[in-house]
C-alpha positions as CSV (number, residue, x, y, z in Angstrom):
1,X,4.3,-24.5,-4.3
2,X,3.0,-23.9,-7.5
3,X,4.3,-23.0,-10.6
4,X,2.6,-20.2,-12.6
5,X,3.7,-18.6,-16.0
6,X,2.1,-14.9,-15.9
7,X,1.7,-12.7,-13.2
8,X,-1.7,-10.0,-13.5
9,X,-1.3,-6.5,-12.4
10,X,-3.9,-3.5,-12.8
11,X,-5.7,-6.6,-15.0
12,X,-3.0,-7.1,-17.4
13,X,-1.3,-10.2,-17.7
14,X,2.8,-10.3,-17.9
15,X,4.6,-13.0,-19.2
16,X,6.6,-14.1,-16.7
17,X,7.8,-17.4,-15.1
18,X,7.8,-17.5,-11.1
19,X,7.2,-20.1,-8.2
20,X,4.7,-18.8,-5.9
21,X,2.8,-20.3,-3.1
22,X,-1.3,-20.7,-3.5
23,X,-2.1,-18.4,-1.1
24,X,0.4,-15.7,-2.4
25,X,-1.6,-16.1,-5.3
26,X,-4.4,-15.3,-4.3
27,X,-3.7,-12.8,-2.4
28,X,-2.4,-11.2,-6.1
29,X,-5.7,-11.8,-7.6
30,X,-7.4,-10.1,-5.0
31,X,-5.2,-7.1,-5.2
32,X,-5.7,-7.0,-8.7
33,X,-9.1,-7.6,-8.5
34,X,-9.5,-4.2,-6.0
35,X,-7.3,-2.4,-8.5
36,X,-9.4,-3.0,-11.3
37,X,-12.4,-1.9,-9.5
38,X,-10.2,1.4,-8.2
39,X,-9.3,2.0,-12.3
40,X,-13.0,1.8,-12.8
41,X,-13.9,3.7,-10.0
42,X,-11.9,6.6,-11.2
43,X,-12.8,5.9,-14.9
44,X,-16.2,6.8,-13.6
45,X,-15.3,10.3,-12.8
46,X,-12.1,11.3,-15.0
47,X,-12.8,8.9,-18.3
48,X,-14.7,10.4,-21.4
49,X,-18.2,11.3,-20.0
50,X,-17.3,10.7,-16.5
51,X,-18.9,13.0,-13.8
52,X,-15.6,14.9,-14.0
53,X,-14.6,14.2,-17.5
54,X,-10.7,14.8,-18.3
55,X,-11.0,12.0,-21.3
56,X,-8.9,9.9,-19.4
57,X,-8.4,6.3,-20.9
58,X,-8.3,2.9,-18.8
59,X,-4.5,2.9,-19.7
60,X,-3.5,6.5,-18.0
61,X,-5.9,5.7,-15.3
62,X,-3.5,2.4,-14.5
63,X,0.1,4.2,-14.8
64,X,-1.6,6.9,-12.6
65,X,-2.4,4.4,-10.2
66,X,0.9,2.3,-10.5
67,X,2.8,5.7,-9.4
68,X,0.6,6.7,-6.8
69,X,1.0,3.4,-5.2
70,X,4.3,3.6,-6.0
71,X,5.5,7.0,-4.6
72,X,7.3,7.5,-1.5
73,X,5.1,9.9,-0.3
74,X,2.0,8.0,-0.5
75,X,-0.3,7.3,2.3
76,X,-1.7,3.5,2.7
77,X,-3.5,2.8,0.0
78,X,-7.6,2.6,0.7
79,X,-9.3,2.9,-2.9
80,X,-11.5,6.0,-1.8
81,X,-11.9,9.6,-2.5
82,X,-8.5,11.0,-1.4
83,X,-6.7,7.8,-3.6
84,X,-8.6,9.2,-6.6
85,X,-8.2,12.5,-6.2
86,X,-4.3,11.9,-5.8
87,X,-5.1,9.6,-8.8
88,X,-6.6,12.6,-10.6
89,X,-3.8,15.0,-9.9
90,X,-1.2,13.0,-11.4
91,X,-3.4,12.4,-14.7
92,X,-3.3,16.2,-14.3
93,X,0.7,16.4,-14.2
94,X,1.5,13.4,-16.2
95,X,-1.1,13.2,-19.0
96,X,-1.8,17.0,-19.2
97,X,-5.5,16.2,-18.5
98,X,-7.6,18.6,-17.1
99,X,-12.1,19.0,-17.1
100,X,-13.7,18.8,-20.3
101,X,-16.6,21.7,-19.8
């Protein structure tokens, strides 16, 4: 068991004080790790002078992502097109983002 005093999600660090095991952990740096490369992944098409640019920031891009994941309706999460286009429709709704043209 170790003790740890900050937990990382979508790579932001929250102060927090839990007891976690090593390999539970881990297996949180590895999802935030895959999350940060999703938000960057997306970033790449919806952030300012992305393929699809909406002028979406790093921030928006995360709360999209964080109620994506966390929505009932959601499918398993996979990190590919159908994520970020999901992604992209709730910058949409939320953020009142659409293509910069």
């Amino acid at each position: 068991m170790i003790y740890i005093g900050f937990q990382i999600m979508c790579g932001t660090i929250i102060g927090v004080n839990i007891k976690m095991k090593k390999k539970d952990i881990i297996k949180g740096l590895k999802f935030a790790k895959r999350m940060n490369e999703f938000v960057s992944y997306v970033y790449d098409f919806y952030g300012k002078n992305g393929i699809y640019d909406m002028g979406a920031t790093v921030s928006q891009i995360q709360t999209a992502t964080i109620d994506y994941i966390a929505s009932d309706d959601s499918l398993p999460f996979y990190g590919d097109s159908l994520d970020r286009e999901r992604v992209r429709d709730i910058l949409t709704s939320k953020f009142n983002l659409k293509e910069v043209i």
